[in-house]
C-alpha positions as CSV (number, residue, x, y, z in Angstrom):
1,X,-52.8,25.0,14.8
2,X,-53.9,21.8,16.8
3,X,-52.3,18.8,16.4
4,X,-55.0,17.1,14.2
5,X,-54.1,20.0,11.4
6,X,-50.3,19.7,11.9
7,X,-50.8,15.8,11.8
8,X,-52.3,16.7,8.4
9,X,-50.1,19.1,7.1
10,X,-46.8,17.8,7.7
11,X,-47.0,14.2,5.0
12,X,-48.1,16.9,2.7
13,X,-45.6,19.7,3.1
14,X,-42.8,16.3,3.2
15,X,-44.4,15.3,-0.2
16,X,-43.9,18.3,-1.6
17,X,-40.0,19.0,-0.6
18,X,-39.6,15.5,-2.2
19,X,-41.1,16.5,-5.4
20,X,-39.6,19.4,-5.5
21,X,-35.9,18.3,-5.1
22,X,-36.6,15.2,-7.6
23,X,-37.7,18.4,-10.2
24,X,-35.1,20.1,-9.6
25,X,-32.5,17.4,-10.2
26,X,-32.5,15.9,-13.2
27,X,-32.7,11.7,-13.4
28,X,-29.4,11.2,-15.0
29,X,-27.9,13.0,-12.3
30,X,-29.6,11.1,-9.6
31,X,-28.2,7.9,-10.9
32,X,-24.7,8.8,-10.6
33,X,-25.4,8.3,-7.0
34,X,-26.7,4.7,-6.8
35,X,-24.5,2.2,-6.5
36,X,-25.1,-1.9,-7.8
37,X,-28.5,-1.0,-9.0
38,X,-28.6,-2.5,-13.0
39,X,-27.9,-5.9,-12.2
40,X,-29.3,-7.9,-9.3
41,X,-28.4,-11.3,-10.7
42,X,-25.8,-13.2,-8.3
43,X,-22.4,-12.9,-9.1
44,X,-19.5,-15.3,-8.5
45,X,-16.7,-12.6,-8.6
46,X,-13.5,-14.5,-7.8
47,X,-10.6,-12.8,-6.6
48,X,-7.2,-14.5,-8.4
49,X,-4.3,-14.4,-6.8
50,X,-1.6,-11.7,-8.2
51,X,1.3,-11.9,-10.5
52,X,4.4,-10.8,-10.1
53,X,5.5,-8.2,-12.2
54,X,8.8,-6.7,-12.3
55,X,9.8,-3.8,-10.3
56,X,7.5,-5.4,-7.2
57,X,9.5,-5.5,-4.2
58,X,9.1,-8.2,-2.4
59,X,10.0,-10.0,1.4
60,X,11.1,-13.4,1.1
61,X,11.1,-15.2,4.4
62,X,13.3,-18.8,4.5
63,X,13.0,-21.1,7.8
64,X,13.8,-24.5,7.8
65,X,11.9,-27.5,9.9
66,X,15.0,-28.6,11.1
67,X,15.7,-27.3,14.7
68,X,18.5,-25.2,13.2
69,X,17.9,-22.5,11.8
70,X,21.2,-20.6,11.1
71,X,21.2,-21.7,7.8
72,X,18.7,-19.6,6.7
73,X,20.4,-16.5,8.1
74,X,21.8,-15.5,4.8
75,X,18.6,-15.8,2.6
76,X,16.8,-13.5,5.3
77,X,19.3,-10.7,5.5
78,X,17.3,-8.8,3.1
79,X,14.3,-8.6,4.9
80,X,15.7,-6.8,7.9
81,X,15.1,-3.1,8.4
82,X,11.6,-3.2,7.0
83,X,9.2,-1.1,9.3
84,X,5.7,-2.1,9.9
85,X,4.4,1.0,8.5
86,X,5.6,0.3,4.7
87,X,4.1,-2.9,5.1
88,X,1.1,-2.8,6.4
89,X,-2.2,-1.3,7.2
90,X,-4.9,-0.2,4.4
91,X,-5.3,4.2,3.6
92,X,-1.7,6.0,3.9
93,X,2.0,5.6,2.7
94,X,3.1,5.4,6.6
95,X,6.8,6.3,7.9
96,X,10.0,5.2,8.8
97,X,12.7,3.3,6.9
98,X,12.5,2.7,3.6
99,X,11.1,-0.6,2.7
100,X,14.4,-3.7,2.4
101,X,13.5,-6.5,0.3
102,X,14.0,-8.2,-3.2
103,X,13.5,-6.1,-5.4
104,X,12.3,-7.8,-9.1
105,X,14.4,-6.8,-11.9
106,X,13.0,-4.8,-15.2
107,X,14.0,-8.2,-16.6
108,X,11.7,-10.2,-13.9
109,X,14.4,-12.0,-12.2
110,X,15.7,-11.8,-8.3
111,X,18.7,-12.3,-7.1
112,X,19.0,-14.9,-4.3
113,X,22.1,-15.7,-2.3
114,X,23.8,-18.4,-3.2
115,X,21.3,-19.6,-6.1
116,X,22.1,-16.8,-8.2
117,X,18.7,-15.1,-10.6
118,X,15.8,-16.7,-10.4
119,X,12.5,-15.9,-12.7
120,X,10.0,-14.2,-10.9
121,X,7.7,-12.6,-13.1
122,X,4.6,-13.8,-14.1
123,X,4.7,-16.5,-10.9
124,X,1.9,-16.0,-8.0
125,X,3.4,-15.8,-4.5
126,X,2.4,-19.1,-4.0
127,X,4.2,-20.7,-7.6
128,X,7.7,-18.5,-6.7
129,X,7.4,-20.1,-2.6
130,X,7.2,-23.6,-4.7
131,X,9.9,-22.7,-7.0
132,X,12.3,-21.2,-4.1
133,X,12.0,-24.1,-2.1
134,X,12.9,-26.7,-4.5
135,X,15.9,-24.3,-5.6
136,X,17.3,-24.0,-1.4
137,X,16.9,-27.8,-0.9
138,X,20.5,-27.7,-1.3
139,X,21.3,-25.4,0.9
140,X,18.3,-25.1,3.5
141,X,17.0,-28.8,5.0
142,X,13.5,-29.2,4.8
143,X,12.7,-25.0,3.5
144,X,9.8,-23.6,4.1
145,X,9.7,-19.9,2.1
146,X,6.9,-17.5,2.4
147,X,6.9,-14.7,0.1
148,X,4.4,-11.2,0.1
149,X,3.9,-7.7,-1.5
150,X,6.1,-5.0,0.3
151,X,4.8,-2.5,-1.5
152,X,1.3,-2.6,-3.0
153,X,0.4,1.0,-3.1
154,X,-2.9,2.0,-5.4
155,X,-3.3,6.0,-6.4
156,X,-7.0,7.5,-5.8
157,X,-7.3,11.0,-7.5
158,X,-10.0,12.9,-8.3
159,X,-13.3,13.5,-6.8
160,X,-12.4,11.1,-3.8
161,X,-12.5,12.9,0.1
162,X,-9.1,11.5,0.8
163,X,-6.8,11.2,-2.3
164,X,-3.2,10.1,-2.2
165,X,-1.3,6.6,-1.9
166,X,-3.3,4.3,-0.5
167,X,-0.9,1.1,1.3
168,X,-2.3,-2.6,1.5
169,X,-1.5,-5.5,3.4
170,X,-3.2,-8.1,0.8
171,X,-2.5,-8.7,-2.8
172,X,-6.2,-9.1,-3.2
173,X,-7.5,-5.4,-3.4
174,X,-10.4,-4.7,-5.6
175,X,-11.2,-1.0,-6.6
176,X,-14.0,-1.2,-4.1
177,X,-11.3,-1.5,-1.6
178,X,-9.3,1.5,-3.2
179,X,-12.7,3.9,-3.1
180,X,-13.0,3.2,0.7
181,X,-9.5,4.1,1.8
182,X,-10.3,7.2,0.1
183,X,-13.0,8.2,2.1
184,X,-15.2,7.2,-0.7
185,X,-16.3,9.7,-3.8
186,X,-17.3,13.5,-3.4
187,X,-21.3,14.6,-4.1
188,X,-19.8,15.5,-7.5
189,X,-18.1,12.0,-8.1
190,X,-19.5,10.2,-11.0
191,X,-19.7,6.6,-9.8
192,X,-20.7,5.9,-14.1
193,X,-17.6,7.3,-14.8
194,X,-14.1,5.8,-12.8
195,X,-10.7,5.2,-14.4
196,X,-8.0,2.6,-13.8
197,X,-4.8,3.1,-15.5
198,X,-2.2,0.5,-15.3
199,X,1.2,-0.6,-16.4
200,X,1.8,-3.4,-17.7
201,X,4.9,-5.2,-20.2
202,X,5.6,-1.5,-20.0
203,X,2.7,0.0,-21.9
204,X,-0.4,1.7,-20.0
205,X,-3.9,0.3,-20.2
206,X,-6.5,2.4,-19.7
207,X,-9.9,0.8,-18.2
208,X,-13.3,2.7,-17.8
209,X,-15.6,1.1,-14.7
210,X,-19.1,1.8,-14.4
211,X,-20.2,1.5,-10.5
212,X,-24.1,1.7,-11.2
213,X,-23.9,-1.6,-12.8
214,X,-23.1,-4.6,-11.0
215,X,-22.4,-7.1,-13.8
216,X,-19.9,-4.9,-15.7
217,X,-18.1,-3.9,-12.8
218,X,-17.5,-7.7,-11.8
219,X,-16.9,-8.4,-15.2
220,X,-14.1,-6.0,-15.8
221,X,-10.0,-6.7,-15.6
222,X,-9.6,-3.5,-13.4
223,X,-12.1,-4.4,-10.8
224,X,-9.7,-6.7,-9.0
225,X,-6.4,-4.1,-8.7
226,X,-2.5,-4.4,-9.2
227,X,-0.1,-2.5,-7.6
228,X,1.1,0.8,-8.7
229,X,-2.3,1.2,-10.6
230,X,-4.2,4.7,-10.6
231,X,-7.5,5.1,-10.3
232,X,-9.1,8.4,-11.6
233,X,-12.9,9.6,-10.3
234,X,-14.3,12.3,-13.2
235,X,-16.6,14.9,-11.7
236,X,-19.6,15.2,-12.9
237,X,-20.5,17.4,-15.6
238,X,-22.9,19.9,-13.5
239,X,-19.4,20.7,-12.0
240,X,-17.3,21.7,-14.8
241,X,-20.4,23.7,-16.1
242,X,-20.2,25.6,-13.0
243,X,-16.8,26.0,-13.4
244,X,-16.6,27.4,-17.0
245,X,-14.6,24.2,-17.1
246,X,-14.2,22.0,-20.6
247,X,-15.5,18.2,-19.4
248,X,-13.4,16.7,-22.2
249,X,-10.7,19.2,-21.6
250,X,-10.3,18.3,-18.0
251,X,-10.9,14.7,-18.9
252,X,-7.5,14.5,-20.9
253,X,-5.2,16.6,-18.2
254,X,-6.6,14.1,-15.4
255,X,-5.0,11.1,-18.2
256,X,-2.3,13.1,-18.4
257,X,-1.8,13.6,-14.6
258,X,-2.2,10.1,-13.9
259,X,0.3,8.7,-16.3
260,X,2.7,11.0,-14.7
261,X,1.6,9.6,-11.3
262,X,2.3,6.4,-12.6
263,X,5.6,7.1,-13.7
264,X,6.4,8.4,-10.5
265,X,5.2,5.8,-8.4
266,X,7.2,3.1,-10.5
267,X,10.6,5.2,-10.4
């Protein structure tokens, strides 16, 4: 064949494997693989800064602007011992010592030296910093207190390429973020189909995100994430056929799995 023919042949035979792959797959199940494609509107998504809820553990640093700084020794002792690997760095659980920090009561209260409980709950970083340093004044010249997540750990199960714990340095971790550290979804993912459970005033939310549409994804409670939330990816249902597998069946013990996760993780 000269090179003329093959020149000729070779946009037809491509046309042809397109077609037939596209007739072979059905449209539904091509759009479970597009991403942000209902909505191209401009968004102003927002990320607010996160509550603290109790059980959070958190690091409380104290210094003082005055040149001495002994006197914020004894606010700081519970920081010590805390390895880098608990608190930082975004896809894995890490090693080492178990996290040291202060740890917010099932009533939402932490106990600082000297000051006794103080209300935690419910305040952002930035409102508890305020509060701490009005409440040291007495102690601490001229405090300074800066105050971050130890612990804000995300479950990814399901039809993710790298599920487990996932470990972030930010408090500002959208379920986006959560999806990456996990190596982003399987072929079999559905991307119209993702769970968030979460615990919260110590009941469990349960939040359905749709990832082909951009405007209900920005829109919804779950897309920013909290700590110790799950997030569930449902396979699709070409799967479970192939399987012999029930789709609501499995549907209900992945619920059930993650509510046990979530007890876990919070314990």
């Amino acid at each position: 064949m000269n090179v003329k023919k093959q020149a000729a042949v070779l946009p037809a035979l491509a046309l042809f494997f397109v077609f037939a792959i596209t007739a072979c797959t059905p449209q539904k199940d091509l759009t479970q693989y597009m991403l942000f494609q209902h909505s191209r509107d401009s968004l102003a998504t927002t990320l607010k800064e996160t509550a603290i809820q109790p059980n959070d553990l958190l690091s409380i640093q104290v210094l003082s602007k005055s040149i001495n700084q002994e006197q914020t020794a004894l606010f700081n002792l519970f920081n010590s011992g805390v390895s880098s690997a608990t608190s930082g760095g975004t896809g894995g659980t890490g090693g080492g010592s178990l996290p040291i920090g202060y740890q917010v009561s099932s009533a939402g209260n932490i106990e600082v030296p000297l000051v006794g409980e103080v209300k935690a709950s419910g305040l952002t970083k930035n409102q508890l910093e305020t509060t701490l340093e009005q409440k040291l004044a007495s102690y601490v010249k001229d405090p300074m207190v800066n105050v971050r997540f130890l612990q804000y750990n995300i479950s990814v199960l399901g039809e993710v390429k790298q599920p487990g714990i996932k470990g972030f340095p930010s408090d500002r971790v959208t379920i986006v973020d959560a999806l990456t550290a996990a190596g982003d979804m399987t072929d079999v993912g559905r991307r119209d189909n993702v769970q968030v459970i979460r615990e919260q005033n110590g009941q469990r939310k349960h939040y359905t995100i749709n990832l082909s549409n951009s405007r209900s994804l920005f829109a919804s409670p779950a897309y920013q994430l909290q700590p110790n939330d799950i997030v569930y990816v449902s396979p699709s249902e070409n799967k479970l056929k192939n399987l012999a597998v029930d789709p609501e069946a499995l549907r209900r013990r992945g619920l059930i799995l993650a509510a046990v996760g979530i007890a876990a993780t919070i314990a």
